[in-house]
Backbone of each chain as ProteinMPNN parsed JSONL, in Angstrom:
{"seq_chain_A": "XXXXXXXXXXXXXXXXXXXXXXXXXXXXXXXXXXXXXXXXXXXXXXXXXXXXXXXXXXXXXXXXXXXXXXXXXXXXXXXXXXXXXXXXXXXXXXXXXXXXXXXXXXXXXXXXXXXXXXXXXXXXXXXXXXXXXXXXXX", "coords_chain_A": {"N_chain_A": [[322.675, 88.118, 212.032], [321.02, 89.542, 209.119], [320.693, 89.387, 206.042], [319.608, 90.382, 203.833], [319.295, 91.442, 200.212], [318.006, 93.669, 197.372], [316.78, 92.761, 195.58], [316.001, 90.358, 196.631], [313.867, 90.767, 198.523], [310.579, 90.827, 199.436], [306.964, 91.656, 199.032], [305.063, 91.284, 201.848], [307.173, 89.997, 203.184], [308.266, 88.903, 206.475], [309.954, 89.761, 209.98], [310.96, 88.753, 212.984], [311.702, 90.035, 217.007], [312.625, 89.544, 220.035], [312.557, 90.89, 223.312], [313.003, 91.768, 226.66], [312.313, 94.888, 228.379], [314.532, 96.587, 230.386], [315.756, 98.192, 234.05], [317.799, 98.746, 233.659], [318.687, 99.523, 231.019], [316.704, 101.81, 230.88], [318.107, 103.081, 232.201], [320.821, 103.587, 231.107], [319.892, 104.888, 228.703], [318.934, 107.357, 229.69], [321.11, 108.003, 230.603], [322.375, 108.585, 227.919], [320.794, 110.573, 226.046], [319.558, 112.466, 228.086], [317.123, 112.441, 228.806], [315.132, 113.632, 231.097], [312.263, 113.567, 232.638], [310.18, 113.331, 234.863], [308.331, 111.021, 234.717], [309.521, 108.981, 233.337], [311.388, 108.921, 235.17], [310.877, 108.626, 237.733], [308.956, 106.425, 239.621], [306.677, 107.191, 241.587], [306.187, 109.598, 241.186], [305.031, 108.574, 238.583], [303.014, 106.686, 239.205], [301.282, 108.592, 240.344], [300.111, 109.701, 238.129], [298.331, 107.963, 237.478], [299.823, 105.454, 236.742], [301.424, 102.224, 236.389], [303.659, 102.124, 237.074], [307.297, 103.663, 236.301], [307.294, 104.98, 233.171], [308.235, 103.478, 230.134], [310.721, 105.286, 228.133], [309.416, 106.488, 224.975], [311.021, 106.518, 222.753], [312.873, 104.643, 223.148], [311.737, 102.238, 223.048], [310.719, 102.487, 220.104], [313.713, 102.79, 219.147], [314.103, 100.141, 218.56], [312.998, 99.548, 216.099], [314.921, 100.353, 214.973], [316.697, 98.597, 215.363], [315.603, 96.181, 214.643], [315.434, 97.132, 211.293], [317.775, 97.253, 211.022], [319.201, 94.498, 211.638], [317.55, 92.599, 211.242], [315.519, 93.19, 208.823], [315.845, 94.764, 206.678], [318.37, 94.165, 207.429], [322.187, 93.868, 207.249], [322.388, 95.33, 204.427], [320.755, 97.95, 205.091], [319.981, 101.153, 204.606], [318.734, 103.337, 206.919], [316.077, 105.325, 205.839], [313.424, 106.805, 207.063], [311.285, 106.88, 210.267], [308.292, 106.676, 211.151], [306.363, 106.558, 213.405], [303.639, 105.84, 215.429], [302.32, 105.908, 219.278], [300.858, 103.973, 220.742], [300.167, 103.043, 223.131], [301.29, 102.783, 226.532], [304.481, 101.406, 227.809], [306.047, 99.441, 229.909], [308.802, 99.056, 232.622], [310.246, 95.796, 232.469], [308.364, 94.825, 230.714], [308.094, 92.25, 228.019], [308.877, 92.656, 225.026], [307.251, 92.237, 221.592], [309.01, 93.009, 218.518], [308.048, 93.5, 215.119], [308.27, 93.56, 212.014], [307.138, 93.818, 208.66], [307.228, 93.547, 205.134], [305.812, 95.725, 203.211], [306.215, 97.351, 200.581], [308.41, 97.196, 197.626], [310.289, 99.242, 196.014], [312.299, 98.891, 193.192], [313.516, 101.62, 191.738], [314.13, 103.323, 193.303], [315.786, 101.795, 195.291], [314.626, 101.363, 197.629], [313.132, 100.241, 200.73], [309.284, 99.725, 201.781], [308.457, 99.4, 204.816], [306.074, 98.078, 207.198], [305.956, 98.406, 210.796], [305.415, 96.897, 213.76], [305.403, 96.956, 217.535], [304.279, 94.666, 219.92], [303.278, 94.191, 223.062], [303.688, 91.817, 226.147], [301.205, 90.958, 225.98], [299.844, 90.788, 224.225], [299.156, 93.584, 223.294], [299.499, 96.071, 220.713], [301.684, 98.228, 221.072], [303.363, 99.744, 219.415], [302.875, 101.664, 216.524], [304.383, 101.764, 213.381], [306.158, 102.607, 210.256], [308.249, 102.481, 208.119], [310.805, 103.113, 206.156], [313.193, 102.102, 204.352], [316.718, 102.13, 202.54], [318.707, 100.258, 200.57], [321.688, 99.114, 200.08], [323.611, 98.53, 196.83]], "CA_chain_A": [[322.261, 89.235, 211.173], [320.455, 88.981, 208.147], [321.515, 89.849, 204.721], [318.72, 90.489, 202.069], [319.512, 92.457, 199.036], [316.735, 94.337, 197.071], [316.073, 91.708, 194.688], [315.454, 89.023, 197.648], [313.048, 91.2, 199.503], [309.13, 90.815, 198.385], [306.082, 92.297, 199.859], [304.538, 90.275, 202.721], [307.983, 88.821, 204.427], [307.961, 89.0, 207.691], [311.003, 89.004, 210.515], [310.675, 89.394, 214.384], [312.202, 89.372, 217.937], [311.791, 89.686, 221.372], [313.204, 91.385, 224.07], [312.265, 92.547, 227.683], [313.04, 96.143, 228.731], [314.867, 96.195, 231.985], [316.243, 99.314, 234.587], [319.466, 99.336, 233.077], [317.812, 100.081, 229.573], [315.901, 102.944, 231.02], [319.335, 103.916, 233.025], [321.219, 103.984, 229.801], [318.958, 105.529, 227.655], [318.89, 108.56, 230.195], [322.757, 108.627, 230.244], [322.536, 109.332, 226.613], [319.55, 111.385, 226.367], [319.262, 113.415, 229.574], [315.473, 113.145, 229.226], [315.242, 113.51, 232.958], [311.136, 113.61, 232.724], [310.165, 112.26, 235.829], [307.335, 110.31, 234.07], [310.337, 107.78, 232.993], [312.78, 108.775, 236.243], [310.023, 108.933, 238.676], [307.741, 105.285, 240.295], [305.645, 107.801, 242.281], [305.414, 110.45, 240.449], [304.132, 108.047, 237.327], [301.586, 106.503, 239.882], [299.905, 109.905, 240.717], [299.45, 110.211, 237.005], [297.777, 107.142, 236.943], [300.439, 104.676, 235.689], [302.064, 101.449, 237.292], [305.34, 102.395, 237.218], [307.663, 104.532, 235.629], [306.479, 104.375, 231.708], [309.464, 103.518, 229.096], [310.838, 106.098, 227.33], [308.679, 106.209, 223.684], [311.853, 106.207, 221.869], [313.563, 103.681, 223.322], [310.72, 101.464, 222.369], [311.127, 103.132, 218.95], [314.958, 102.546, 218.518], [314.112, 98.877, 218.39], [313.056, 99.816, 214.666], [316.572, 100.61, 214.304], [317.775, 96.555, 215.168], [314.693, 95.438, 213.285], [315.798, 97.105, 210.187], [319.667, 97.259, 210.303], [319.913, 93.359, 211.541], [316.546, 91.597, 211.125], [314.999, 93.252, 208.061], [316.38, 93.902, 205.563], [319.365, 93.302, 208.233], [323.189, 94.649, 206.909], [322.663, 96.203, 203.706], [320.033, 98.504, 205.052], [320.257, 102.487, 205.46], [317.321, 103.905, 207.191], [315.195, 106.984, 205.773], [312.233, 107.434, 207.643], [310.525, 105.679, 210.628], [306.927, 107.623, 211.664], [305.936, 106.166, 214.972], [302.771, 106.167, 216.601], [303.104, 105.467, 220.272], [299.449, 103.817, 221.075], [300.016, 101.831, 224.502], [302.31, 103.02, 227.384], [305.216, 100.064, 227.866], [306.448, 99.098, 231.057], [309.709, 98.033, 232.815], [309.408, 94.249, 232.72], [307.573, 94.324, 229.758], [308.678, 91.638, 227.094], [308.092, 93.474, 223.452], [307.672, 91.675, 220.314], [309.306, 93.691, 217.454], [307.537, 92.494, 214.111], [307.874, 94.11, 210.518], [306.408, 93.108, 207.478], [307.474, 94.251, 203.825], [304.663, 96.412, 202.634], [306.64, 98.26, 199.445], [309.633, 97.293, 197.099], [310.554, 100.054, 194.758], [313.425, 98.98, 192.524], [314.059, 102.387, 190.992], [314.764, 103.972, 194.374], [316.526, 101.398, 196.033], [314.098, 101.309, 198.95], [311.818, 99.012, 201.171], [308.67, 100.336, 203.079], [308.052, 98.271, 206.062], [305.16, 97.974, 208.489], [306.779, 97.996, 211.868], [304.695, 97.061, 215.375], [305.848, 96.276, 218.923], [302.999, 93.996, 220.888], [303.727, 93.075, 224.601], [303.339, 90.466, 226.676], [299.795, 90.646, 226.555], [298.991, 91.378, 222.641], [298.927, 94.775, 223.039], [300.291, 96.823, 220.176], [302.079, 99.275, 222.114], [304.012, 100.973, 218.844], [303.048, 101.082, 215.324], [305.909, 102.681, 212.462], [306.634, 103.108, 208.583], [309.709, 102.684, 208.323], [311.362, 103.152, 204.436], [315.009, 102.224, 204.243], [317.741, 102.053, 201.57], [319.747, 99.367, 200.316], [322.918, 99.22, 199.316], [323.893, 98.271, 195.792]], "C_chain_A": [[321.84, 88.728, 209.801], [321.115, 89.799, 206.75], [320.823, 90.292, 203.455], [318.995, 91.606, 201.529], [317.893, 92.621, 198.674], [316.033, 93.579, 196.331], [315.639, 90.639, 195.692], [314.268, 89.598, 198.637], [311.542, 90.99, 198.54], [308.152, 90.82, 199.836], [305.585, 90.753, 200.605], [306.061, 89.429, 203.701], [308.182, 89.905, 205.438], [309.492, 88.814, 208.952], [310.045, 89.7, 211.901], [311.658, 88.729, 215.361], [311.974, 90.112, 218.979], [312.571, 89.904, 222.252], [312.361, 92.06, 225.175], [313.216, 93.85, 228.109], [312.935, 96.257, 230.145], [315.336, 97.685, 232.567], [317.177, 99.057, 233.891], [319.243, 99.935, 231.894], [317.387, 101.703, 229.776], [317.119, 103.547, 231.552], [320.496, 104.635, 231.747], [320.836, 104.926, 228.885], [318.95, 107.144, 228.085], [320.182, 109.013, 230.069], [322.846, 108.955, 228.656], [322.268, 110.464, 226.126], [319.911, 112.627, 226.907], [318.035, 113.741, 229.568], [315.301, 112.876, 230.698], [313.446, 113.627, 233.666], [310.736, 112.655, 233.63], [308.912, 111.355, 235.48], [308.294, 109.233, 233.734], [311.372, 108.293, 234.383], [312.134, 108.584, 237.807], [308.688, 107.865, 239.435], [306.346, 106.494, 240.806], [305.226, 108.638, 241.697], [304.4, 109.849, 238.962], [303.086, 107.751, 237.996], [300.823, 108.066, 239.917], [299.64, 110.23, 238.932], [298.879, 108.63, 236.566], [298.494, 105.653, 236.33], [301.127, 103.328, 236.902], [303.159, 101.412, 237.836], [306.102, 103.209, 236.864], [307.529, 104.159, 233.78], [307.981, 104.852, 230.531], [309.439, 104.659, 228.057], [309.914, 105.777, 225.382], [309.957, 105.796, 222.667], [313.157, 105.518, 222.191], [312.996, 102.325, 222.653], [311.06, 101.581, 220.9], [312.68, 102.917, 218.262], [315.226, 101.153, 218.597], [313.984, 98.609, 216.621], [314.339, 99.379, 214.215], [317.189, 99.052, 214.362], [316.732, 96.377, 214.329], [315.148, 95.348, 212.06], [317.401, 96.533, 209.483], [320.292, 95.695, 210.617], [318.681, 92.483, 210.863], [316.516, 91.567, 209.134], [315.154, 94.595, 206.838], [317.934, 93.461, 206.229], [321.141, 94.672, 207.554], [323.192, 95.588, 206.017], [321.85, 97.699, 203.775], [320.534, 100.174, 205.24], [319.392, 103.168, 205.601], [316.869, 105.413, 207.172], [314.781, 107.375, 206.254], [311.93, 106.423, 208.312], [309.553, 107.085, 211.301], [306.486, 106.34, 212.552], [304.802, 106.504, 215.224], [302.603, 104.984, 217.724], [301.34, 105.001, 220.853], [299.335, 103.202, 222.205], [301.137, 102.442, 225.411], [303.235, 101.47, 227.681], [305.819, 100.683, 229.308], [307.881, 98.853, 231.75], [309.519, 96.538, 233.418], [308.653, 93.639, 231.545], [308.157, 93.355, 228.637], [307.943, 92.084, 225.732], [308.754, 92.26, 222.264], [307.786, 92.586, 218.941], [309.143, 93.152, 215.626], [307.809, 93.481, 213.086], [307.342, 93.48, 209.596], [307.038, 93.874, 206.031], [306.154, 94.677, 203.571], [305.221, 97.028, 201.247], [308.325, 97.733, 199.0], [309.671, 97.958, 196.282], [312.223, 99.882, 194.34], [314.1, 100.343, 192.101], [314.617, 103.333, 192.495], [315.33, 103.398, 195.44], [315.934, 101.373, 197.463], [313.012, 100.482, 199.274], [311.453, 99.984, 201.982], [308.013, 98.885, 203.856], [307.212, 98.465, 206.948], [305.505, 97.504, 209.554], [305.82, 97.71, 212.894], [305.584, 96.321, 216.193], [304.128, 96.001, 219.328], [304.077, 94.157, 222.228], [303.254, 92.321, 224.622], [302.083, 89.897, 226.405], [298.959, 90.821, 225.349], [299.424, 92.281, 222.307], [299.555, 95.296, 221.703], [300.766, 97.903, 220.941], [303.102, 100.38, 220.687], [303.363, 100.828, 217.118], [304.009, 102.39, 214.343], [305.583, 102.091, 211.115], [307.348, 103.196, 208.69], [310.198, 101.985, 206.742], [313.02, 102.912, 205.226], [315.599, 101.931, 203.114], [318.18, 100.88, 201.369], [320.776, 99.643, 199.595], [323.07, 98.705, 197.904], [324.511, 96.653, 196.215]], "O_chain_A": [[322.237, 87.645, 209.371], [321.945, 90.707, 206.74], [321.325, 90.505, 202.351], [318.984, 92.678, 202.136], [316.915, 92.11, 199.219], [314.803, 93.612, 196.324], [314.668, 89.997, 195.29], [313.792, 88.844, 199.485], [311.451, 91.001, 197.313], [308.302, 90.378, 200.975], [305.67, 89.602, 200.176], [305.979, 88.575, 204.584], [308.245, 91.133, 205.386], [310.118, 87.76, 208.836], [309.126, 90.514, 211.994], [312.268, 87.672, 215.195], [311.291, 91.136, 218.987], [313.542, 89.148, 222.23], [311.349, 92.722, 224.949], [314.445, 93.872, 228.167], [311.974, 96.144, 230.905], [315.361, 98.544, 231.685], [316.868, 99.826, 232.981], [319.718, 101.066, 231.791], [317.684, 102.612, 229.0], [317.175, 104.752, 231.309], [320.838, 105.807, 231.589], [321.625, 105.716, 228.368], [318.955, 108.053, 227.255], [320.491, 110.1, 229.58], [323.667, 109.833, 228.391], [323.098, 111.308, 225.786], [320.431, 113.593, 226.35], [317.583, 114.792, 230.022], [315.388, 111.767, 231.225], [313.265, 113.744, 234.878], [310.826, 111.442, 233.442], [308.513, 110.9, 236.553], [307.678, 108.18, 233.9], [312.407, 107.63, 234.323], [312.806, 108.431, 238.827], [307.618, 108.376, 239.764], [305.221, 106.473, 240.305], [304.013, 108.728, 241.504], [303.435, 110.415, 238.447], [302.058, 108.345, 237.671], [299.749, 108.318, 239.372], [298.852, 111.136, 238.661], [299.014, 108.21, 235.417], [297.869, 104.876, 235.609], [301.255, 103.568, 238.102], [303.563, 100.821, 238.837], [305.47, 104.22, 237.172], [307.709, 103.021, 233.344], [308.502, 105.931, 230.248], [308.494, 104.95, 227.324], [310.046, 104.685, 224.831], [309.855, 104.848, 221.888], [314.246, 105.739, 221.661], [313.623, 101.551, 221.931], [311.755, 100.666, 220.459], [312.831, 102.883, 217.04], [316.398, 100.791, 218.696], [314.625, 97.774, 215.982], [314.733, 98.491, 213.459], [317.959, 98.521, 213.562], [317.004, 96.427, 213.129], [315.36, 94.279, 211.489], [317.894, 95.975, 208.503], [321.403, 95.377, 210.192], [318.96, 91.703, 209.953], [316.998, 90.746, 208.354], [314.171, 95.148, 206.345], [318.614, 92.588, 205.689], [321.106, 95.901, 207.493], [323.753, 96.652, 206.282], [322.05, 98.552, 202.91], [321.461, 100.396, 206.019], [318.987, 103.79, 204.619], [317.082, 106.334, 207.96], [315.145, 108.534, 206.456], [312.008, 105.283, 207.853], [309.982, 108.139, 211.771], [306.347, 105.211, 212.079], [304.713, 107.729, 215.308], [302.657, 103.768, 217.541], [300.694, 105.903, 221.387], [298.224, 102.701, 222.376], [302.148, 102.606, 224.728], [302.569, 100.438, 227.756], [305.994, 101.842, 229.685], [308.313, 97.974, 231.004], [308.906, 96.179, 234.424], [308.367, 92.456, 231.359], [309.101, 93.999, 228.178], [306.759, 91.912, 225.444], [309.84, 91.715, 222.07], [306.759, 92.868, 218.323], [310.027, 92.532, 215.034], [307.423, 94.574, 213.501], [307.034, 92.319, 209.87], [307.28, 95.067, 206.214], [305.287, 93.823, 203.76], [304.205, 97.271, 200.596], [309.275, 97.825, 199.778], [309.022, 97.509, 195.336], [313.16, 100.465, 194.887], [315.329, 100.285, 192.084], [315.658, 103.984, 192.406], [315.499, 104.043, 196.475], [316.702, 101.363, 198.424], [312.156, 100.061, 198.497], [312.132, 100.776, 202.636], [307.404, 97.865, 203.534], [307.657, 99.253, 207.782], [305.498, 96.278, 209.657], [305.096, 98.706, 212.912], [306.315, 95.389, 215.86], [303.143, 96.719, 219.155], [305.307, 94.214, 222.262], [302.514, 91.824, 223.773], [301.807, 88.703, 226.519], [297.737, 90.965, 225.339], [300.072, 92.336, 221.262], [300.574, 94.614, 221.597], [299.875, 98.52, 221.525], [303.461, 101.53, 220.937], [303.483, 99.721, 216.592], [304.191, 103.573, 214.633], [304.788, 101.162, 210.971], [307.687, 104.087, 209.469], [310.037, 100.842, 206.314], [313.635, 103.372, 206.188], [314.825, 101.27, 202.422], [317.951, 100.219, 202.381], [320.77, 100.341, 198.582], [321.991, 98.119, 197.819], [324.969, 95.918, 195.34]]}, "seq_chain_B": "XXXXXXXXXXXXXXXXXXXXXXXXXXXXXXXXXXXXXXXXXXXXXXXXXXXXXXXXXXXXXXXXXXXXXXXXXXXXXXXX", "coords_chain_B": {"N_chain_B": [[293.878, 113.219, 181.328], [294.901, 116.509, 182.002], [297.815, 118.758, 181.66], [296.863, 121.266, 183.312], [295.698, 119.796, 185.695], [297.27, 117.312, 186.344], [299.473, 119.388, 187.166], [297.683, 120.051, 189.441], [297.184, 117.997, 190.851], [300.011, 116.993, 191.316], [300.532, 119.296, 192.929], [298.652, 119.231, 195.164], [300.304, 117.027, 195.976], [302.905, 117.519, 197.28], [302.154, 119.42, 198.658], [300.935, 118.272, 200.671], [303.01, 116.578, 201.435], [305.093, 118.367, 202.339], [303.715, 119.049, 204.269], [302.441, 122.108, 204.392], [299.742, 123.805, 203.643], [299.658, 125.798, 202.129], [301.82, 126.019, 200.135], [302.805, 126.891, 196.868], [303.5, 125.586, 193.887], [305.429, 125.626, 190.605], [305.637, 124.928, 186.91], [308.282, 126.085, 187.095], [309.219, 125.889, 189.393], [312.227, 124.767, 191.549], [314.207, 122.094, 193.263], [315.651, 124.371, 195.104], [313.873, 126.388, 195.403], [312.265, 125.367, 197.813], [312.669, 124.39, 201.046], [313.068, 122.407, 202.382], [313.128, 120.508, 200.377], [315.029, 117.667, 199.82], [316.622, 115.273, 198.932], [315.759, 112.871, 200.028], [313.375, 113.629, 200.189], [312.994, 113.496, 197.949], [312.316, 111.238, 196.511], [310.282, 110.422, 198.195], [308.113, 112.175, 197.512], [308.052, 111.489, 194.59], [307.346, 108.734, 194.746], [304.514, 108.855, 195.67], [303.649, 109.928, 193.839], [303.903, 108.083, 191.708], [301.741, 106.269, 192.816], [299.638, 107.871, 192.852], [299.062, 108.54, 190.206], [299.118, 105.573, 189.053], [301.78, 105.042, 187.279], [305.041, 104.081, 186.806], [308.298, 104.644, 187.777], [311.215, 104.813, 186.014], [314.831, 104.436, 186.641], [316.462, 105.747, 184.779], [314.548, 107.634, 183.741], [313.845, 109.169, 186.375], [316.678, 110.33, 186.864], [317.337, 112.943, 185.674], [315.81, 115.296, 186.521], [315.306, 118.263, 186.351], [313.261, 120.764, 187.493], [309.822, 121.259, 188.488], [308.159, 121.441, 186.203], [310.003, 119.439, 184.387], [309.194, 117.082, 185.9], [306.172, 117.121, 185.459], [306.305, 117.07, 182.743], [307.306, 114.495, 182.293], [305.426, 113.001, 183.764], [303.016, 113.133, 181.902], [303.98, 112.111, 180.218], [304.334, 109.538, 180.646], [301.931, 108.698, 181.481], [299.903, 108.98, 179.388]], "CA_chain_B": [[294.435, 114.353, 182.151], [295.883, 117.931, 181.049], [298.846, 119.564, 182.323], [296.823, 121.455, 184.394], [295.071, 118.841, 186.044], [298.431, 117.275, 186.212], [299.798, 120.276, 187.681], [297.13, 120.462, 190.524], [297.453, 116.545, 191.541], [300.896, 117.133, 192.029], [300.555, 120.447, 193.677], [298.223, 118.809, 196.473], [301.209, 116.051, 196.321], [303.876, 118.67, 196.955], [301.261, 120.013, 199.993], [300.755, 116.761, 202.01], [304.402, 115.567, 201.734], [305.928, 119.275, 203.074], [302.948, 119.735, 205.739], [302.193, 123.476, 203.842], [298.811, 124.047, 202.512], [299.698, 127.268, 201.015], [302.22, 126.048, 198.9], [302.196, 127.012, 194.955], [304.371, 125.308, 192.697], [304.689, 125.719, 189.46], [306.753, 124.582, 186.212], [309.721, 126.318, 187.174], [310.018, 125.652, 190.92], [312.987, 123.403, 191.548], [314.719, 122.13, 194.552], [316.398, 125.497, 195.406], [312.843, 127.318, 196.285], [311.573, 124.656, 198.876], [314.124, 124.855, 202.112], [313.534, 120.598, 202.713], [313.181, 119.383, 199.509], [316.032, 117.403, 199.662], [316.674, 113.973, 198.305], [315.152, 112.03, 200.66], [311.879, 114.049, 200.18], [312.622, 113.74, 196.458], [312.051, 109.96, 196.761], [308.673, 110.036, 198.628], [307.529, 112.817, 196.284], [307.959, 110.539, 193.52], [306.649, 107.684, 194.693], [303.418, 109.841, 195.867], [303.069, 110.643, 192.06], [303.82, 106.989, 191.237], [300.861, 105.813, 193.416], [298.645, 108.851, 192.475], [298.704, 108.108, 188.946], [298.95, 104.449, 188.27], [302.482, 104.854, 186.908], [306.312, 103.314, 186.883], [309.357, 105.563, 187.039], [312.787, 103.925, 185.982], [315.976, 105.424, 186.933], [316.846, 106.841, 183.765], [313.342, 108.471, 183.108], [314.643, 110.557, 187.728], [317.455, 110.942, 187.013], [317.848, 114.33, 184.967], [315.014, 115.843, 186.933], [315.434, 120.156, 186.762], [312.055, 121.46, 188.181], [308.502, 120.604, 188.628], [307.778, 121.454, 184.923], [310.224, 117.928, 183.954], [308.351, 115.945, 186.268], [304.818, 116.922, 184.965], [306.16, 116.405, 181.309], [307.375, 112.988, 182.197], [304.115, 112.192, 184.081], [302.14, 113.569, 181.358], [304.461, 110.934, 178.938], [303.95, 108.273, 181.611], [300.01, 108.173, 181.975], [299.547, 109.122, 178.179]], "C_chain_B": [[295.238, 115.316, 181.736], [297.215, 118.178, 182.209], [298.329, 119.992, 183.299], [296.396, 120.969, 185.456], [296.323, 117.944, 186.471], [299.472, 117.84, 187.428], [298.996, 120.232, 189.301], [297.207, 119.232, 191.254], [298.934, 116.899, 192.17], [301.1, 118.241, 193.107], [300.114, 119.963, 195.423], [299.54, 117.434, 197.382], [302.289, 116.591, 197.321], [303.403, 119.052, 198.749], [301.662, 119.283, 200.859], [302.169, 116.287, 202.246], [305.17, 116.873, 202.483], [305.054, 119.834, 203.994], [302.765, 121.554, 205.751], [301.037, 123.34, 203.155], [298.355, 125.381, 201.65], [300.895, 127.173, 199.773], [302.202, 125.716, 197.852], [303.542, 127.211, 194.461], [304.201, 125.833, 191.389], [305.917, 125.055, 188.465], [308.406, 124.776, 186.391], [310.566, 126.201, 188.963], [311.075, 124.363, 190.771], [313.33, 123.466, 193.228], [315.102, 123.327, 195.644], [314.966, 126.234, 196.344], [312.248, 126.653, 196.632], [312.947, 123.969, 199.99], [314.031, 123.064, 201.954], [312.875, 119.466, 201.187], [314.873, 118.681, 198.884], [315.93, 115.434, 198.6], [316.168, 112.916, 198.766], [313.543, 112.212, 200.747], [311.932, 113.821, 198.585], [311.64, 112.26, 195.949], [310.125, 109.747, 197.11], [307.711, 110.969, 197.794], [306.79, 111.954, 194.902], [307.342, 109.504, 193.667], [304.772, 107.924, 195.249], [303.007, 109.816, 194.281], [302.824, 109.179, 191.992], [301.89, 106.138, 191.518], [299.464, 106.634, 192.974], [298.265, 108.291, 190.573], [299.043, 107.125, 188.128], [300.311, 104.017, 187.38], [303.784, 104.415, 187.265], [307.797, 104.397, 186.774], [310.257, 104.475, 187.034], [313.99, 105.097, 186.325], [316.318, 106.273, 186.117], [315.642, 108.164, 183.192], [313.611, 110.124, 184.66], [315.519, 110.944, 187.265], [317.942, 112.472, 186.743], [316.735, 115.149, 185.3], [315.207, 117.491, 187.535], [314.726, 120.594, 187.761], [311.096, 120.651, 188.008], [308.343, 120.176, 187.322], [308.73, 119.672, 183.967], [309.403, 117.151, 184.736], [306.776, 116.349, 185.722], [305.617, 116.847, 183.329], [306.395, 114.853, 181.183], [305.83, 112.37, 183.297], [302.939, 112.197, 182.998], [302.463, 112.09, 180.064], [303.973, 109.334, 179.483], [302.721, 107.585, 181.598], [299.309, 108.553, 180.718], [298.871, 107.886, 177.387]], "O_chain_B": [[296.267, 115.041, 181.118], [297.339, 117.746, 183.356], [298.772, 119.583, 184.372], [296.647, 121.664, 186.44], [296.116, 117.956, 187.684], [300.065, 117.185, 188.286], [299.71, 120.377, 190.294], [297.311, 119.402, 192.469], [299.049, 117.072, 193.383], [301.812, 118.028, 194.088], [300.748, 120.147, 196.462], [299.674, 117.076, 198.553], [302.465, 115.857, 198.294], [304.119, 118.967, 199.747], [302.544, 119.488, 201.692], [302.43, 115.623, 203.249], [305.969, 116.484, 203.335], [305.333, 120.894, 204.556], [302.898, 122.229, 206.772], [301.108, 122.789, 202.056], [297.41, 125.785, 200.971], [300.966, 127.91, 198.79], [301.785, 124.615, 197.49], [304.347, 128.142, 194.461], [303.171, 126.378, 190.993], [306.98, 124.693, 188.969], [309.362, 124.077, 186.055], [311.688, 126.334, 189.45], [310.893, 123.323, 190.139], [313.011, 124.281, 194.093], [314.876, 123.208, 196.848], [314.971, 126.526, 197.54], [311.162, 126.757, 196.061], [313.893, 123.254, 199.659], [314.968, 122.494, 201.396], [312.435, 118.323, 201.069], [315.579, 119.04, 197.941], [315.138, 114.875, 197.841], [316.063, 111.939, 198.025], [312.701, 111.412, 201.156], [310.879, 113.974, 197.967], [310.619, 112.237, 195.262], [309.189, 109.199, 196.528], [306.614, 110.544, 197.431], [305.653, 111.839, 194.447], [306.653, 109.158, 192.707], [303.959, 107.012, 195.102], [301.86, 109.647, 193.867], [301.66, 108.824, 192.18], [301.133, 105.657, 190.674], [298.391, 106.058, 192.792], [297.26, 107.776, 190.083], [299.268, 107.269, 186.926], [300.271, 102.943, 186.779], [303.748, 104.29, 188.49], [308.204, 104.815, 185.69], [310.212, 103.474, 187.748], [313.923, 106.323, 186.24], [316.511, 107.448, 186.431], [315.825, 109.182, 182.525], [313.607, 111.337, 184.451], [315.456, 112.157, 187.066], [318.754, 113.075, 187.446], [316.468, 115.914, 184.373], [315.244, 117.859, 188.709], [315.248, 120.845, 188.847], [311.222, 119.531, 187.513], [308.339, 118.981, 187.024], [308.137, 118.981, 183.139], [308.753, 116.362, 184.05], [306.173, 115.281, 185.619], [304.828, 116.136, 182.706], [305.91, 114.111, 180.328], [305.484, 111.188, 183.308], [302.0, 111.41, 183.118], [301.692, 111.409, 179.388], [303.461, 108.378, 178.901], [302.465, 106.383, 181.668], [298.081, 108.506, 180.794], [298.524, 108.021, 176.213]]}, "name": "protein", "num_of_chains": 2, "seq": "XXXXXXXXXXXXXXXXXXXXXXXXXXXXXXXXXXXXXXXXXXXXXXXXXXXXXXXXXXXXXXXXXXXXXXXXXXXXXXXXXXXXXXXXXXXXXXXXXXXXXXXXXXXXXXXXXXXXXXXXXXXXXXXXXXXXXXXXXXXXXXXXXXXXXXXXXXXXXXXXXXXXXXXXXXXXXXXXXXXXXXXXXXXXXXXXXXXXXXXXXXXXXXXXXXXXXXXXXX"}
């Protein structure tokens, strides 16, 4: 886990990591949830809409933000305001996502970093892009 | 830039950040008569202004922030 305070953060740094999303992920995620949308519970039914498989929940993808910020970037002292998501690529099970931020904004007087969040896959793709402001602790 | 000029920058600010393009601020609106202006919207508000008009807030200049009418006198002191 990472540790940067508000004074150690400066526009342009960069953290990332990488993780593949597996059935148990998607099995989990529903036991929490109960999105039961057979578009994520459903192989066949995603094929007849065109898709390879069953297509990962958006905000599972999305609650990768949440490790990005609270271990990567800015890591422990962080407490997250806002993340705005757009979901531009359907993700896969199997897929290996690279979770990247960037510092885009330090405002000293409000104790907050804005961060430019994307997930790529395997294959380039951007599959998520986010804004994501968070807090720091004192 | 005048007050009212001032007034209408932030107004469109006010718009775009609560997804309302009918709402009309004015000097004396405060927190109380906008249901989600809370503190976490107070933040992006502010830094909306910051970006809009080229200026710096410090903590002590937010902190004692009543209604609209203090933040357009301290933007008006700000970009003077």
């Amino acid at each position: 886990m990472n540790h940067y305070t508000l004074s150690r953060l400066q526009v342009g740094m960069t953290e990332e990591f990488t993780l593949t999303v597996t059935e148990e992920m998607m099995d989990r995620f529903y036991a929490i949830t109960g999105d039961c949308s057979p578009i994520h519970m459903d192989a066949q039914y995603a094929a007849g809409r065109g898709y390879p498989g069953r297509v990962v929940y958006g905000m599972l993808s999305a609650s990768l933000f949440s490790t990005l910020a609270g271990v990567y970037l800015p890591g422990e002292h962080c407490l997250l305001h806002q993340v705005d998501c757009k979901f531009a690529q359907p993700v896969f099970i199997g897929d290996t996502l690279t979770v990247k931020g960037t510092v885009t904004e330090v405002n000293e007087t409000f104790r907050e970093v804005t961060i430019k969040g994307q997930i790529q896959n395997q294959n380039g793709k951007k599959v998520v892009r986010a804004v994501i402001k968070a807090g720091l602790a004192q | 830039m005048d007050k009212n000029q001032i007034l209408d920058a932030v107004q469109t600010i006010f718009r775009d950040n609560f997804d309302d393009d009918t709402l009309v601020i004015t000097p004396d609106t405060t927190a109380q008569d906008i249901e989600d202006w809370d503190s976490l919207e107070q933040i992006n508000l502010l830094t909306a202004m910051e970006k809009k008009f080229g200026i710096k807030f410090k903590l002590e200049d937010v902190r004692n922030l009543n209604n609209v009418g203090d933040i357009l006198d301290l933007i008006a002191r700000l970009s003077a």
